[in-house]
C-alpha positions in Angstrom: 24.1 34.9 5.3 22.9 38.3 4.0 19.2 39.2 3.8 19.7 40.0 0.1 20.6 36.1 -0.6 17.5 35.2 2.0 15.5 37.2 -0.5 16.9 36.3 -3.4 15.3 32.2 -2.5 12.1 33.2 -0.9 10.9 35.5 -4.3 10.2 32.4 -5.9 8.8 30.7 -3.7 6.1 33.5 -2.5 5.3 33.3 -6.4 4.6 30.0 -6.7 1.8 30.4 -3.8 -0.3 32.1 -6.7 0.6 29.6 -9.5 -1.2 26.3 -10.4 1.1 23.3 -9.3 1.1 19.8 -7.9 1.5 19.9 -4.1 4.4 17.4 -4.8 6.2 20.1 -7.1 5.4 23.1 -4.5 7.1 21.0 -2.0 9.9 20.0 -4.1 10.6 23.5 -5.0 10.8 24.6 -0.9 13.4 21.7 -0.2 15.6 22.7 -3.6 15.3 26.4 -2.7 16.3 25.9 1.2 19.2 23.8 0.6 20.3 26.2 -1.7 20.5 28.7 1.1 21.1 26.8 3.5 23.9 24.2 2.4 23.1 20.5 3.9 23.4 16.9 2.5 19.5 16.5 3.1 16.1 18.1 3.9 12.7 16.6 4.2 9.4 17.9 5.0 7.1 15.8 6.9 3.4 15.8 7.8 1.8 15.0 11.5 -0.7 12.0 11.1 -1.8 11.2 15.0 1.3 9.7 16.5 3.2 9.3 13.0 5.9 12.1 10.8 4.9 10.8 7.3 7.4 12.2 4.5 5.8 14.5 1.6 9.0 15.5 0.6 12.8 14.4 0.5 15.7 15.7 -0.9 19.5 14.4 -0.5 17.8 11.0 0.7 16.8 7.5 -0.6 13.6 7.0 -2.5 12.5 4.9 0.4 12.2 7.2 2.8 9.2 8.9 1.6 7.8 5.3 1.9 8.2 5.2 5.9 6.1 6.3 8.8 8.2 7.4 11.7 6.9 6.6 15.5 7.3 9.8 17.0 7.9 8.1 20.6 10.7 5.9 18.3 12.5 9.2 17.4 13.5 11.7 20.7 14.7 14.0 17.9 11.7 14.7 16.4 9.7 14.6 19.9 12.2 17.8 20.6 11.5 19.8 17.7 7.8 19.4 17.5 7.9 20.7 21.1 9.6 23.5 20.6 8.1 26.2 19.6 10.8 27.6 16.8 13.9 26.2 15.1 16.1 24.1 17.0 19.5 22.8 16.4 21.0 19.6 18.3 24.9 20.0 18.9 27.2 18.1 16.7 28.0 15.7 19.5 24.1 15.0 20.6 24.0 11.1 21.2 20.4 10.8 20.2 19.9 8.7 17.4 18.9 10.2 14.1 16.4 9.1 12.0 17.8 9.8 8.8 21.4 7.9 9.8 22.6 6.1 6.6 19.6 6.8 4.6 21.5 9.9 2.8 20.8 9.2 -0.9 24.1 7.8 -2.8 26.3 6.9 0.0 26.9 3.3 1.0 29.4 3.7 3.8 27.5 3.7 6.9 27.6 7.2 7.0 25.9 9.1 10.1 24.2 12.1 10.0 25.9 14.3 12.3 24.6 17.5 12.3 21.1 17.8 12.4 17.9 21.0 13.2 15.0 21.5 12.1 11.4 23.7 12.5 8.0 23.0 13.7 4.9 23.7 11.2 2.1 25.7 12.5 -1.0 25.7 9.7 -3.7 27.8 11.1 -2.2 28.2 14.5 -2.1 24.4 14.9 1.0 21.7 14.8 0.8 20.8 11.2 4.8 18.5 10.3 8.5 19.5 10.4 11.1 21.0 8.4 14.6 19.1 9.1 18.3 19.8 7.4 20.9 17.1 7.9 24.5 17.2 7.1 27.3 14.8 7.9 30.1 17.3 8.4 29.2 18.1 12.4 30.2 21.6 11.8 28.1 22.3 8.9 25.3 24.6 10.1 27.6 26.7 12.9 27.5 29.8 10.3 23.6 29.3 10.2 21.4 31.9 11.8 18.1 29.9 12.8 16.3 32.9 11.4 16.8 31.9 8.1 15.2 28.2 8.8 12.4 30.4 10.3 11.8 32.3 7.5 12.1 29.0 5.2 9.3 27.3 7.5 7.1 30.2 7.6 6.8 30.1 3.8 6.8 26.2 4.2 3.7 26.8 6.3 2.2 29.1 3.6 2.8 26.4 1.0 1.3 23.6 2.8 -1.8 26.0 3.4 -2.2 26.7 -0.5 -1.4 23.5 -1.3 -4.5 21.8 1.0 -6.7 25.2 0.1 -5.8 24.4 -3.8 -7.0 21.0 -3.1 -10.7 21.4 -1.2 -11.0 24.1 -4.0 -11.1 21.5 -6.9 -12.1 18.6 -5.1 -15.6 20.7 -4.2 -16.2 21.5 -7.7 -16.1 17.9 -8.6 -17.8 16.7 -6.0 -18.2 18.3 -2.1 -18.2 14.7 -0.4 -15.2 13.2 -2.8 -12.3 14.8 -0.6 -8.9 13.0 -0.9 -8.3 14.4 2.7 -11.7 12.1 4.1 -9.6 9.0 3.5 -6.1 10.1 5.4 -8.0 11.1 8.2 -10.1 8.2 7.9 -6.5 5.9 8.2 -4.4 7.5 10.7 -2.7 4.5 11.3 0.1 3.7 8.4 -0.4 -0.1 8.4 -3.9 0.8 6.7 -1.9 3.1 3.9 -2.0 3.0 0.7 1.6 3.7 -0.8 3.0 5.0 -4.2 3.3 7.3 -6.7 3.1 5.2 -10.1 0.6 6.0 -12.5 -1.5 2.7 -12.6 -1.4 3.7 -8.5 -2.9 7.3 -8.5 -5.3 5.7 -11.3 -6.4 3.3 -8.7 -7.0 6.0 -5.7 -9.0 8.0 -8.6 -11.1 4.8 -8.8 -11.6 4.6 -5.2 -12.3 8.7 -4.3 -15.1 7.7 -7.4 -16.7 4.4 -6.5 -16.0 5.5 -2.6 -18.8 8.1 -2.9 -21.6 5.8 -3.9 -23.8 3.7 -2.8 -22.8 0.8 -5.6 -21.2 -3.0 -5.4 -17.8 -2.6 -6.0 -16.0 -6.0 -7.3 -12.3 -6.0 -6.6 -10.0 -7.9 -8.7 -6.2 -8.7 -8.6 -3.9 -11.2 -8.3 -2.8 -12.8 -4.8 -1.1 -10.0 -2.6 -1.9 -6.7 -4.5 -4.0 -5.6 -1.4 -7.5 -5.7 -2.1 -8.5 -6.0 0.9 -6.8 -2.6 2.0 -8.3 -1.0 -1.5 -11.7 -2.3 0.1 -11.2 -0.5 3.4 -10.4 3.0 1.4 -13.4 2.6 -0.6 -15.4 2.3 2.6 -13.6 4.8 4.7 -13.9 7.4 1.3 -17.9 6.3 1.4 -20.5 8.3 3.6 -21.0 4.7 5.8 -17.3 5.8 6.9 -18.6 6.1 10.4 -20.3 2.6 10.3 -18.9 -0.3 10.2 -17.2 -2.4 7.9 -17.2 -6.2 8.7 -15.2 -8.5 6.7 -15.7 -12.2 5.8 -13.1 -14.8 4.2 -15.0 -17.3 2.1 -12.5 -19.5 1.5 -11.7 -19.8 4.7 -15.7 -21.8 5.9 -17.5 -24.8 4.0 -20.7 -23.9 3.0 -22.5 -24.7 5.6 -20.5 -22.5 8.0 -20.6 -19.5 5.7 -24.3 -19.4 5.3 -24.4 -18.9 9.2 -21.9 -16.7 9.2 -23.8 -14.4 7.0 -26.7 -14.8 8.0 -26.9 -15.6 11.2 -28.8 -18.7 12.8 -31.2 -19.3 15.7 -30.8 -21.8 18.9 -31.2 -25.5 17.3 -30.8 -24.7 13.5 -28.0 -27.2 13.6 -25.8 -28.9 16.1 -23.9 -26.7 18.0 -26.4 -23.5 17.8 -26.7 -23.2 21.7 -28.1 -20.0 21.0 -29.7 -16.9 18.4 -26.8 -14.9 16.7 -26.4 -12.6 14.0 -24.7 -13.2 11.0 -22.2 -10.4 9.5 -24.9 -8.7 7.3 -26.8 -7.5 10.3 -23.3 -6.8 11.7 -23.0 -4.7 9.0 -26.1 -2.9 8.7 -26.0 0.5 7.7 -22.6 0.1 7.1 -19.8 -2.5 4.4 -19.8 -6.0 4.1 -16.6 -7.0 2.2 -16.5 -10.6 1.4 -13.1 -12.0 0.5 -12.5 -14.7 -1.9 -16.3 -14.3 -3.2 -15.0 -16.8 -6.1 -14.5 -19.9 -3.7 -18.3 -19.7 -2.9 -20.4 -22.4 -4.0 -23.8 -22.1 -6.2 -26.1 -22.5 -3.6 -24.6 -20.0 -1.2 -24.6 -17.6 -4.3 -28.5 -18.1 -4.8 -29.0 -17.0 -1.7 -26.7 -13.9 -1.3 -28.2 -12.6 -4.6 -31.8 -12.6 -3.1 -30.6 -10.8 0.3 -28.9 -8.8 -2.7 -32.1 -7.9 -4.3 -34.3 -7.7 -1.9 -32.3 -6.5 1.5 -34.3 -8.8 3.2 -32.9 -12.5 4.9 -33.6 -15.1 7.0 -31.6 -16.7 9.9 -30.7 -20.3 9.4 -33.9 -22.3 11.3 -35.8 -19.1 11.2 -39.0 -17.6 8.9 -38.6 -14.5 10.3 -36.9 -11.4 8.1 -34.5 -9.1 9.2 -34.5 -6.0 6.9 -30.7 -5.3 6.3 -28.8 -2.0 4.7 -25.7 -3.1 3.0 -23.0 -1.5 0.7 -21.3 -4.9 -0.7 -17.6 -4.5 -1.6 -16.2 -8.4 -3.1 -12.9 -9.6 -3.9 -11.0 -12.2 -5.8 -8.1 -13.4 -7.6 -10.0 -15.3 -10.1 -11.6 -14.8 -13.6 -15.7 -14.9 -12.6 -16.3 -13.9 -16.1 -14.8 -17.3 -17.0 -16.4 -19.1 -13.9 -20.0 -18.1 -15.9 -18.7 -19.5 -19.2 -17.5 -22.7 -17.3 -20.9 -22.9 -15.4 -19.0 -22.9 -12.0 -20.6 -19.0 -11.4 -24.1 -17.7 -11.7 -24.1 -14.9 -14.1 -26.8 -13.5 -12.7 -24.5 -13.0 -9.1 -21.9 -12.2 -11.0 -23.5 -9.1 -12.9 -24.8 -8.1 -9.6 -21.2 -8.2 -8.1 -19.5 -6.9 -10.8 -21.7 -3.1 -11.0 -18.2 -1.4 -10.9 -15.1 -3.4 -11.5 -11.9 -2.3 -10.2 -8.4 -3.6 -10.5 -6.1 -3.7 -8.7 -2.5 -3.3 -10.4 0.1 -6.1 -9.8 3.5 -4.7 -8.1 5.5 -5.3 -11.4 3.2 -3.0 -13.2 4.0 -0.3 -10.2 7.5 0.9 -11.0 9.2 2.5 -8.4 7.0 2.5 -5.7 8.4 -1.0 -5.2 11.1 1.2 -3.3 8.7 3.4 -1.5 7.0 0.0 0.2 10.6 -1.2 0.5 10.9 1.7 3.0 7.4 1.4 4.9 8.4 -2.1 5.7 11.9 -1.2 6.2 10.7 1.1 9.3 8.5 -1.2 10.3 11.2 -3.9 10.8 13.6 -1.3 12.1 11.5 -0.5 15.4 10.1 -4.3 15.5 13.5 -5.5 16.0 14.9 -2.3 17.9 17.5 -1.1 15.3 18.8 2.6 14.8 18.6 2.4 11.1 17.5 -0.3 8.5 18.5 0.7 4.9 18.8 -0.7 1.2 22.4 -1.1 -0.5 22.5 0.6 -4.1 22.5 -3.3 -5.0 19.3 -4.5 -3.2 17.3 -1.3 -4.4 18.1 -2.4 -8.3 17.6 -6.1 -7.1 14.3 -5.0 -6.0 13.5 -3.5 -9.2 14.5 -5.9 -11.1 12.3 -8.5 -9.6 9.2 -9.2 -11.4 7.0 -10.0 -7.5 4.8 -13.0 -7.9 3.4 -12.8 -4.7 3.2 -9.3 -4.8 3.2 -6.7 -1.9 2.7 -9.3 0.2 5.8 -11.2 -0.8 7.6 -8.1 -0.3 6.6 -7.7 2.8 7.5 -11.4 3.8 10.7 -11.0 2.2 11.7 -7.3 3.6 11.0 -9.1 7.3 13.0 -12.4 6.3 16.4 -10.5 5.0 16.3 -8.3 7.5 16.2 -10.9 10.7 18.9 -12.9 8.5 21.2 -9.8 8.1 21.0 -9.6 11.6 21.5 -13.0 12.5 25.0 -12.7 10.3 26.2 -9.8 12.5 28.8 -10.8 14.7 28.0 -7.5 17.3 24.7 -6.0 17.2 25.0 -3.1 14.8 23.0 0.4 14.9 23.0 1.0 10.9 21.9 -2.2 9.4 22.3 -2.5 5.5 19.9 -5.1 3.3 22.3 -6.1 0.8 21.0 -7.9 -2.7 22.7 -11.1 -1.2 20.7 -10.6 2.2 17.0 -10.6 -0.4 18.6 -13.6 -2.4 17.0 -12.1 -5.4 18.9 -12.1 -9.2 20.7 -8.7 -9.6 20.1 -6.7 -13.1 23.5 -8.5 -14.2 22.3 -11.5 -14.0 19.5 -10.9 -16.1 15.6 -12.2 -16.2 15.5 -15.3 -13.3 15.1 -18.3 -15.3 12.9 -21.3 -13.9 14.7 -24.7 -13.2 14.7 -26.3 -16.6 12.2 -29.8 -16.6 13.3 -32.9 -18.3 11.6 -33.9 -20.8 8.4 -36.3 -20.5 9.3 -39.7 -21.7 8.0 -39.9 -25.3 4.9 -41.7 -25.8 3.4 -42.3 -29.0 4.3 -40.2 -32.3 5.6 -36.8 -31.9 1.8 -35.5 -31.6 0.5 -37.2 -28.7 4.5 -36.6 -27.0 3.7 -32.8 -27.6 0.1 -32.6 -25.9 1.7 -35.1 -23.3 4.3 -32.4 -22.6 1.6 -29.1 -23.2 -0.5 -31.1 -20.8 2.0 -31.3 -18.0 3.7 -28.1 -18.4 -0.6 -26.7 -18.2 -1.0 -28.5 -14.7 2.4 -28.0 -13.4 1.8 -23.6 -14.0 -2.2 -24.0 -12.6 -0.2 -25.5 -9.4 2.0 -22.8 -9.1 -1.0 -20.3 -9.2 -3.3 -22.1 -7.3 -5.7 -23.0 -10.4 -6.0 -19.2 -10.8 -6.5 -19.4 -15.2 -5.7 -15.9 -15.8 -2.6 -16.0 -14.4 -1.5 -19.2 -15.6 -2.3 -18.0 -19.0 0.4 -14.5 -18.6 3.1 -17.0 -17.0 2.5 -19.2 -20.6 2.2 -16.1 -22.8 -1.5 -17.0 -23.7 -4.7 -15.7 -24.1 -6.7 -16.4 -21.3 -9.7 -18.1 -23.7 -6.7 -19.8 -25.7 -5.5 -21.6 -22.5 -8.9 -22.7 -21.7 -9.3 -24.1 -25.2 -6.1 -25.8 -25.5 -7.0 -27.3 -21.7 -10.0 -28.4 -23.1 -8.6 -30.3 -25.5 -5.9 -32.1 -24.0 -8.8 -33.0 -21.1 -8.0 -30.7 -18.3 -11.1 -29.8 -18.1 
């Protein structure tokens, strides 16, 4: 390689350090302009989070990818190179596995990477990620001086340093507190993440960086599996109670009686079984978050009494007149309509206005895009080292599967689902294998061919009465059979139907459902 073509890559590059860009363009712009010099199937950059590589950047491999969190002490190849102190390349016959094997973007042999090196990152003399090439001829980089991957991580260095210095920069003009980096470091561990790159996505961390730096009652709204509850932990880990803590309750999960204890706490003999004083979870939480799941299920009493604690930041163990002085930050959740719930007299408005002082929602995976492939691969690697494979991956057909699907059940069904196929997959291999592929047959979901899934056609009701009465007999049991399938959750009975939510509810009225 001559220096002249070194140079003729790295002018751009040094340019870009004084130009205005996206981080994820200045990164994209290293990988392009290193594989151009030096020639490999893939390159990814990768940042150190605690004992996890997470991907910034990929290019040459599947969307997924930037979606997974690799264990370091999972991957000997990337324990090597972060030890070492410059570029290092493993010999084309190295039998430690590689991290990248059959991930290689448009291949669906079980191709294996063969050739492999890469280059520690040092940002202000301290291990910042890595730089790694791949190729899958073994003699690929035997020309390649590791000079030239020097060079390409010292300006990879320089990038990543303008790129977070870019960042504080405009993040302390807006606000000094409202720092995008305070809620990384406050999750180091990936299963607290919050993954994408869709618009309605980085709309949603906007939200949070916003809300997180206040003191106000955030109400978090969403259908069944979105994730609220992790959107609840980012709020309080972007808030300045971060170092408090945050103390959750489920209040679907306790009768009424149960859940005014466990809020607030009862004394010895304030009802069978009190054998002695303890605290309920808003003295647990004081002086940090209480996030109360479900706050729809609760029932009108409990939410008389949650809105004076509210108001007042003052409450009362059960079988006690004593007060306890409580400092709070209340972050709620549900998957129902409480603005309906006030109309239907089944929520105070009062509570509900004092929940609801900033709204957020939390978009459904279908409205998401792509970034169904980027949790795809965070729950691909998490499957991979649960169940002690080399490589778990996505066939061209189960990534447009995927895509096609319109998720229900959300993130959490994918989840389910990503952990089902794969433990099938593997229960249809006749000898253990090291590359595992997901096909779209192993997710049993419809492929784009087959087009929309179409629900079971019902028979007809018998008919009863003139053709009037047979149609609101029918309306009436295709209403209760959709409110089953979403757990009595209105709104989204009313987007399965195609309706209005306030024309459902009027059209249930009349036929009597409720």
């Amino acid at each position: 390689m001559t220096a002249k073509l070194l140079l003729t890559a790295l002018l751009p590059l040094v340019a870009d350090l004084s130009r205005d860009l996206p981080e994820s363009e200045r990164y994209r712009r290293l990988l392009q302009a290193m594989r151009a010099v030096l020639p490999c199937d893939a390159a990814a950059l990768l940042r150190l989070d605690g004992e996890w590589l997470v991907p910034l950047a990929v290019d040459g491999l599947s969307l997924d990818t930037l979606g997974r969190r690799f264990k370091i002490s999972e991957h000997p190849r990337f324990e090597i190179l972060l030890s070492s102190p410059g570029p290092t390349r493993f010999p084309n016959n190295c039998e430690l596995p590689d991290p990248y094997d059959g991930l290689v973007d448009g291949l669906a042999e079980h191709l294996e990477i063969h050739d492999c090196m890469g280059c520690p990152l040092f940002v202000d003399e301290r291990p910042w990620g890595l730089l790694t090439l791949d190729a899958l001829d073994p003699k690929r980089f035997e020309p390649i001086e590791l000079d030239a991957l020097q060079a390409f991580a010292s300006l990879a260095a320089a990038t990543v340093n303008v790129a977070q210095r870019i960042e504080r920069l405009a993040l302390r003009v807006a606000d000094e507190q409202q720092k995008a980096e305070l809620y990384r470091q406050a999750h180091p561990l990936p299963n607290k993440e919050l993954i994408g790159q869709s618009a309605a996505h980085k709309h949603l961390l906007e939200e949070i960086a916003l809300v997180g730096n206040s003191d106000l009652t955030v109400l978090i709204t969403g259908e069944t599996g979105v994730g609220k509850e992790l959107v609840a932990q980012a709020i309080h880990a972007a808030s300045p109670r971060a170092d408090k803590p945050m103390i959750s309750l489920n209040c679907a999960a306790l009768p009424d009686t149960l859940v005014e204890s466990e809020l607030f706490g009862h004394v010895r003999g304030a009802f069978t079984g009190a054998t002695s004083d303890r605290r309920g979870k808003f003295e647990l939480a004081n002086g940090g978050t209480l996030f109360l799941d479900e706050v729809g299920e609760l029932s009108l009493t409990v939410q008389a009494k949650l809105l004076r604690v509210l108001q007042s930041g003052q409450l009362q163990r059960l079988g006690s007149d004593q007060e306890h002085r409580v400092d709070v930050r209340l972050i709620a959740a549900t998957n129902r309509d409480l603005a309906e719930e006030v109309r239907s007299g089944r929520y105070r408005a009062d509570f509900y206005h004092r929940l609801s002082v900033y709204p957020l929602n939390v978009p459904a995976l279908r409205e998401r895009g792509r970034d169904v492939l980027l949790l795809s691969g965070f729950f691909l690697e998490q499957n991979r080292s649960r169940m002690g494979l080399g490589s778990l991956r996505l066939s061209p057909d189960a990534q447009a599967a995927l895509l096609h699907y319109s998720w229900p059940g959300n993130v959490r069904e994918l989840e389910h689902l990503i952990g089902r196929s794969t433990l099938k997959a593997l229960g249809n291999c006749k000898t253990r294998p090291r590359i595992l592929t997901l096909t779209a047959a192993d997710l049993d979901l419809p492929t784009p061919q087959d087009g929309p899934a179409v629900a079971e056609q019902e028979p007809l009701p018998p008919v009863i009465g003139d053709l009037r009465q047979a149609t609101e007999n029918y309306q009436r049991q295709l209403i209760s059979a959709c409110l089953e399938r979403h757990q009595h959750n209105w709104a989204s009975a009313a987007r399965e139907l195609g309706l209005d939510r306030a024309n459902l509810g009027r059209m249930a009225k009349r036929l009597g459902l409720k």
